[in-house]
C-alpha positions, 0 to 999 in steps of 0.5 A: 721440783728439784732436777738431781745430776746423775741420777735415775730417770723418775716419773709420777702419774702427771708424766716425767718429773724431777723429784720435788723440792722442799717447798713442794714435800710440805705442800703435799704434807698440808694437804695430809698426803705423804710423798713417797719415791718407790724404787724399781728392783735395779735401783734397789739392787744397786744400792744393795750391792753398794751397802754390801761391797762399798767401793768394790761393788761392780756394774754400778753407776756410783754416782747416780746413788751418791745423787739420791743418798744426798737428795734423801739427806736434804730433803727429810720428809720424803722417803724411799720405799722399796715395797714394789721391788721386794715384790719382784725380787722376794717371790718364789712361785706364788708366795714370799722369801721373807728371809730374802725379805728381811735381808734387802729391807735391813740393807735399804734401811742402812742406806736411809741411816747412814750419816752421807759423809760415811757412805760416800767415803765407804767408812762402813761395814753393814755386818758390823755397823747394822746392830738393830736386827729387826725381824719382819713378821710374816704377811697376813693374808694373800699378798701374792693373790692380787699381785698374781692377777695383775701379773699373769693379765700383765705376762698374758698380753705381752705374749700376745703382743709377742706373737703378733710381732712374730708375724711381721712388724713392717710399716703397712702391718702396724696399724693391724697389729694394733687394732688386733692387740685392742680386740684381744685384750676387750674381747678375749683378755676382757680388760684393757693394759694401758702399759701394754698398750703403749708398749704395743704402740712402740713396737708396732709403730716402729720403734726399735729400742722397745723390741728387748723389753719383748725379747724379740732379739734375745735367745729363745732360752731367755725370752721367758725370763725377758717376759717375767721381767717386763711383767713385772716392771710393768706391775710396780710402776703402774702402781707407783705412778698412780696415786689414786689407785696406790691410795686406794691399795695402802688405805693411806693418800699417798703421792708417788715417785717412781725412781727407775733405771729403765729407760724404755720402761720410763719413756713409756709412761713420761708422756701422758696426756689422760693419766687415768680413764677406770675400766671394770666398775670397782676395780681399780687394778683395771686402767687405761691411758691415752695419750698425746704424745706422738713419736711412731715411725710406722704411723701416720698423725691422723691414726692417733685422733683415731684410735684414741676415738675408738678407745673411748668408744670401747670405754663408753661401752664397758663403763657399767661392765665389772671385771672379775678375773678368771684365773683358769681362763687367764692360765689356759691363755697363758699356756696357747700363747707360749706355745706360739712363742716357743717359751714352755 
């Protein structure tokens, strides 16, 4: 694997990773599966502004990007995907932008193009150089209809896990916390949030840094928008960070890297043990993670070997169980849960 200076935090389904070197990308390719880097929307929106504004682009880490056009440079047979990240930043209420669309796809692939030397010294002008205008035919299908699901499941827990952190995060509550935040999702949600769960690790265990990613401290104006946000970090990574359930999405076998600027949102996929156990029969949107790694200030040792022993006890119980989503059901929750939050 190849550890890049300056660079964004990456990870694949086994945990943290160096993006992989030579040798690795054509061991991939033998086995007739295609390495891929998907890049979150920060990283996408940096190298947007870069290709727009060049030197004068603002708020931007220039050499972390220089790192990354310099590892696509050297390493040809692995390229960048941005699809997740469009997702995200091309929606509008339940369908696609596709002149956005097409806008930040030329942008990104003038970035791939662009001879290394030229970028780095901004001897270019996207206006003038792009001169293939390549229209994106419109999508076929609902692609927003799966995305909607994993999302609404995605915002609906970090509510919950919202509304349970409003009502104390102390030391003696967290093991509570985290036994009622299971309940909910098996019992009422009716499907397990690996991402989630973690991120309800985090919180209720006592570590501060992942409150934000909540809202827990920011204006009350600005939480549902924070909430949005997570939701949707949390959609494209877990998809990127997958290669199962990614191959099974795209119909091709695909080896992901995800490239992210979040750090709380990679610590929460960095250390895991069991990348995978499938909850919902033939669904494979539907997954939860166990993990080894223990780092909570709230939570003593003995409590991993114990919920992670009543996790697969649920597992076991659910195993035959096909998960079907209900969206009136989902939405009704969605809506009890800003109430309590004071988001609507």
């Amino acid at each position: 694997m190849t550890a890049l200076p300056n660079t964004y935090s990456c990870f694949t389904e086994k945990g943290e990773s160096a993006l992989p070197d030579d040798k690795y990308i054509n061991e991939l390719h033998e086995r007739g599966t295609r390495p891929i880097i998907f890049l979150d929307s920060c990283v996408c929106l940096h190298i947007i502004k870069v290709v727009d504004y060049g030197k004068s682009a603002r708020n931007i880490d220039f050499s972390r990007i220089f790192s990354l056009k310099e590892y696509l440079t050297n390493h040809p047979r692995i390229k960048i995907s941005p699809f997740f990240a469009f997702l995200e930043l091309c929606s509008r209420v339940g369908s696609l932008d596709n002149v956005k669309l097409q806008d930040f796809k030329l942008r990104i692939e003038f970035f791939e193009q662009i001879p290394l030397k030229a970028f780095k010294r901004f001897k270019y002008d996207f206006h003038r150089d792009m001169l293939v205008v390549k229209n994106i035919p419109e999508t076929k299908g609902d692609l927003m209809k799966m995305v909607n699901q994993v999302l609404k499941n995605s915002y609906c827990s970090l509510l919950k896990i919202r509304s349970i952190a409003l009502k104390g995060l102390t030391k003696n509550k967290a093991e509570s916390n985290i036994a009622e935040f299971i309940h909910w999702m098996i019992n009422d949600l009716d499907i397990f949030r690996g991402a989630e769960y973690k991120l309800a690790m985090n919180i209720f265990g006592g570590n501060t840094a992942f409150r934000k990613m909540i809202g827990l401290d920011c204006k009350q104006n600005d939480v549902k928008k924070k909430l949005l946000g997570t939701a949707w970090d949390m959609f494209h990574s877990k998809f990127a960070a997958n290669s199962f359930r990614l191959s099974e999405a795209l119909g091709e076998n695909i080896y992901p890297f995800f490239l992210t600027s979040d750090a709380n949102l990679f610590k929460i996929f960095q250390n895991l043990n069991l990348e995978l156990i499938k909850d919902g029969n033939k669904d494979y949107v539907s997954s939860f993670m166990l993990t080894s790694d223990f780092s909570y200030p709230h939570l003593d040792e003995s409590f991993l070997e114990k919920n992670n022993k009543t996790l697969l006890n649920d597992f076991v119980d659910r195993f035959d169980k096909e998960y079907s989503f209900d969206e009136e059901k989902v939405d009704k929750m969605i809506y009890e849960l800003e109430m309590e939050n004071g988001v609507v």
